[in-house]
N, C-alpha and C positions, 0 to 999 in steps of 0.2 A: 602475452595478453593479460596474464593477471597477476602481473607486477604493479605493487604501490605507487600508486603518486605522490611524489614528496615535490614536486612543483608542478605550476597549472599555468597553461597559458592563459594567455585573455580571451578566446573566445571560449577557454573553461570557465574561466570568473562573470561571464557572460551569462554562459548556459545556467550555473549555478545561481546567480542571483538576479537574472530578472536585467540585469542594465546593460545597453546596447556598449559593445566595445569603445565607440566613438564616442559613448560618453563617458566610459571611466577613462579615456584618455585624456580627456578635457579635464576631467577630477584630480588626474595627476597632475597633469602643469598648471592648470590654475590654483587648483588649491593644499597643490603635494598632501593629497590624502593617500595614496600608495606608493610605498618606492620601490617599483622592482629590483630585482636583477636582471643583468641582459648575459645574453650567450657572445659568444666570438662574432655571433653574424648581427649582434644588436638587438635580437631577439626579447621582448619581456618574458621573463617568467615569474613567478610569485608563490611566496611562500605558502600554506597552508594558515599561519598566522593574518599575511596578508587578504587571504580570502575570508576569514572570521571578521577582521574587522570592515572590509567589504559588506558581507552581512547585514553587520550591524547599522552602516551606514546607509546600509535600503530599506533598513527596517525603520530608520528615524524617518527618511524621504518618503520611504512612502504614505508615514501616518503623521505628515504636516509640518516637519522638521523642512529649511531650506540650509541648502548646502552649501552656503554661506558660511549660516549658523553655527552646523556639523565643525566644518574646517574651524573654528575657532574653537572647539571641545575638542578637550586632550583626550590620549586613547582611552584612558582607565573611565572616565565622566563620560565617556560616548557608552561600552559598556553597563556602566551604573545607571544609566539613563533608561539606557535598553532594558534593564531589569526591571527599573518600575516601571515600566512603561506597560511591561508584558506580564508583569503579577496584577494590572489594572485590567485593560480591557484589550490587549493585542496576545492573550498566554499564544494561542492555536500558531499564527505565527513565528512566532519566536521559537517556539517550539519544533518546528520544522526543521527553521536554519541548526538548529541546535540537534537535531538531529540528521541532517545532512553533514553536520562537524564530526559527529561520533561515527559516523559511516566515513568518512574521509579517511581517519587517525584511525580506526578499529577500536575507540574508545566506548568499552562496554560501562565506563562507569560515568561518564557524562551522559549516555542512553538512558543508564535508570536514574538517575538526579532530574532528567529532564522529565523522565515516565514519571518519577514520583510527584515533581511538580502540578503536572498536569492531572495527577490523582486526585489531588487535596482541592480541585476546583469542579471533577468532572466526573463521572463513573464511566466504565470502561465500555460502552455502545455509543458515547459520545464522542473517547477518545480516541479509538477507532475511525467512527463515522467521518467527525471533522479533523483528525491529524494525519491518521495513519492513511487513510486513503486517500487524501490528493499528495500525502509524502511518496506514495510507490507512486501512484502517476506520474509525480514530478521526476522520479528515479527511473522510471521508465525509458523516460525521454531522452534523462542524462546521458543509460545506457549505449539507448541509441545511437547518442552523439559522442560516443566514446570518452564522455567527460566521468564517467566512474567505470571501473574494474569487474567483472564479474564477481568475485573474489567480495568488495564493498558492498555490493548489492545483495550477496547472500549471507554475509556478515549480519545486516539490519534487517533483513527479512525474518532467519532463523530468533532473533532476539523478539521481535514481535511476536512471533510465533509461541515463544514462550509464553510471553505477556497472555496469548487467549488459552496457550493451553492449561497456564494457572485459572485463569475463569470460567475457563468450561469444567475443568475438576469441582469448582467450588460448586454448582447444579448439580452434578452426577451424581452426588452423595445422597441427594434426595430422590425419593421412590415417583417415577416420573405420574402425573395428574392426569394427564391426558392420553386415551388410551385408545383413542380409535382411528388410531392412524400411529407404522411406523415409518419415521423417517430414515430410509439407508442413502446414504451421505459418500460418493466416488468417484474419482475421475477417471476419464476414458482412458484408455491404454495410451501412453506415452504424455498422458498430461502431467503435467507435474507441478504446476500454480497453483498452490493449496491454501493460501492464506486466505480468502474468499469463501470457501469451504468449510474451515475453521469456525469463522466468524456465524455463520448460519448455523456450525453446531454447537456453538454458543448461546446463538438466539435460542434455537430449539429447546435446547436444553433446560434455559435462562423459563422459557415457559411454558415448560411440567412437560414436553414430550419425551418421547424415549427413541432415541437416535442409535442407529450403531452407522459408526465411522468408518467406512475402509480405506480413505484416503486413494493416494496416488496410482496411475495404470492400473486399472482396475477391465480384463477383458468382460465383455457380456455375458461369455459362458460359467463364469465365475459369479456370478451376479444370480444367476439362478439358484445357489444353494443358500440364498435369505430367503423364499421362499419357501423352502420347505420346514422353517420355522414359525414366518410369520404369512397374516394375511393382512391385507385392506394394507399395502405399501407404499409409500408414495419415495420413491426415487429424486435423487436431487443431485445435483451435478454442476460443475463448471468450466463451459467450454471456452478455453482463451484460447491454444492453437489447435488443439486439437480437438475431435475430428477436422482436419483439412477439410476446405471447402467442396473438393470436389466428391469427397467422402462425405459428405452433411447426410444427406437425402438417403443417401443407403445406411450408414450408420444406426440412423431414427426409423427405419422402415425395420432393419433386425432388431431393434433394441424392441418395437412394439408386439412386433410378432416370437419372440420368445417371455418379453417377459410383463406385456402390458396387459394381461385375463384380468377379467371381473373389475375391481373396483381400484387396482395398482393406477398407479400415476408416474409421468416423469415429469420434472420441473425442472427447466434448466437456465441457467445465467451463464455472464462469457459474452466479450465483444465478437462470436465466431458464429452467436442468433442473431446476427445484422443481416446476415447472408438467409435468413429465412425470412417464406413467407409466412407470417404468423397463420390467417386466414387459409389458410392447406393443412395446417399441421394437425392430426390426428386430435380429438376432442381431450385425449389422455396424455397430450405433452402441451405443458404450458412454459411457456416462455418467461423469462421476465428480466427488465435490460435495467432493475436498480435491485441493493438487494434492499431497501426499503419497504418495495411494491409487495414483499414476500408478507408483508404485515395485516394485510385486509384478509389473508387467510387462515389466520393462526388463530 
């Protein structure tokens, strides 16, 4: 299962770029914009190469290039096109594909060439906000569809990951401002999707709080000895699969009654509060389904 892809069918080049199979097979005979290779049984498969400039040919089509046009642009000019095109006013795009290329190859150094690009135009709540989160959506889905590796998806995960843990160091140095409220920052036992988590202790950080981070499976009873350090706590969390639905309700009813006294809070994010009623939940667990929403309280 977590062997490299060194070729990708078309409904990978599919899933990966956005264009229905029937139509890059239309792209290839009419306008020999890909030439696969085929298997003993006729099968397409395509190189990795081939899927880059694929890409790149959806990124002209879709911001008013006709594919006409495209087919008469040699490959290196289609490229070069794409460049300026995406140092004007498409970077977020391009940047994507360009980062679904460095997950593909395990190319850590077209990851940071693309990361430092997108530097020099944006600060790192931006890049974030508008790249990196619909790029793991979109990796999500791949996953789903068996069109990337586990192996690829944790590849670009962990490199992100750096990316905030360098910016959350650059806050920590400073003696935090705000001081009447700590935020402890943890994921439930067996969670382990922590890029999310990162990023709010980023924000927190970013604006004067004082955060301690315990990260990943973190049980409740474990959870009680930040308490007997600090007070006035506000608990912050992110449930993607775990707590399981059928454990929601009980999860949140021990989590309150061991450790929601006096003025503690829980706040939690995670596509896993869809499954709640907001309207029932304890007045000290607040929900919140963007981590945007987390801004009208800081």
């Amino acid at each position: 299962m977590n062997n490299v892809k060194n070729n990708f069918s078309i409904k990978d080049l599919e899933n990966l770029s956005g264009v229905k199979a029937h139509t890059i097979r239309i792209w290839e005979k009419r306008y020999n914009l890909l030439e696969p290779n085929r298997t003993d049984t006729n099968i397409r498969q395509y190189s990795l190469e081939s899927l880059q400039k694929l890409l790149n040919i959806t990124f002209l089509y879709n911001h008013g290039f006709k594919i006409s046009k495209i087919a008469k642009i040699s490959e290196n000019d289609i490229a070069d096109t794409v460049r300026t095109l995406s140092a004007k006013d498409f970077a977020d795009d391009h940047a994507i594909n360009m980062f679904k290329v460095a997950m593909l190859n395990f190319d850590k150094s077209l990851f940071l060439k693309t990361y430092d690009n997108l530097k020099a135009q944006k600060n790192f709540s931006e890049i974030f906000m508008e790249v990196f989160v619909p790029l793991m959506s979109e990796i999500g889905l791949l996953w789903q569809t068996n069109t990337v590796t586990p192996a690829q998806e944790h590849f670009i995960s962990e490199l992100i990951k750096q990316k905030m843990l360098v910016n959350i160091e650059k806050h920590q140095y400073e003696k935090p401002k705000n001081l009447e409220r700590v935020f402890v920052l943890f994921l439930p036992n067996n969670e382990i999707h922590d890029l999310g988590l990162h990023f709010l202790n980023y924000k927190l950080s970013k604006a004067g709080y004082h955060t301690v981070y315990l990260g990943p499976s973190v049980p409740i009873v474990s959870l009680k000895d930040v308490l007997k350090n600090y007070n006035n706590v506000t608990f912050l969390s992110y449930f993607t699969v775990k707590p399981e639905a059928e454990h929601l309700e009980a999860y949140l009813q021990e989590f309150k009654e061991e450790l929601l006294h006096d003025t503690n809070e829980l706040w939690i994010f995670g596509r896993m509060i869809d499954l709640l009623d907001a309207q029932k939940l304890d007045e000290a667990i607040k929900p919140f389904h963007a981590i945007k929403d987390i801004d009208k309280y800081l």
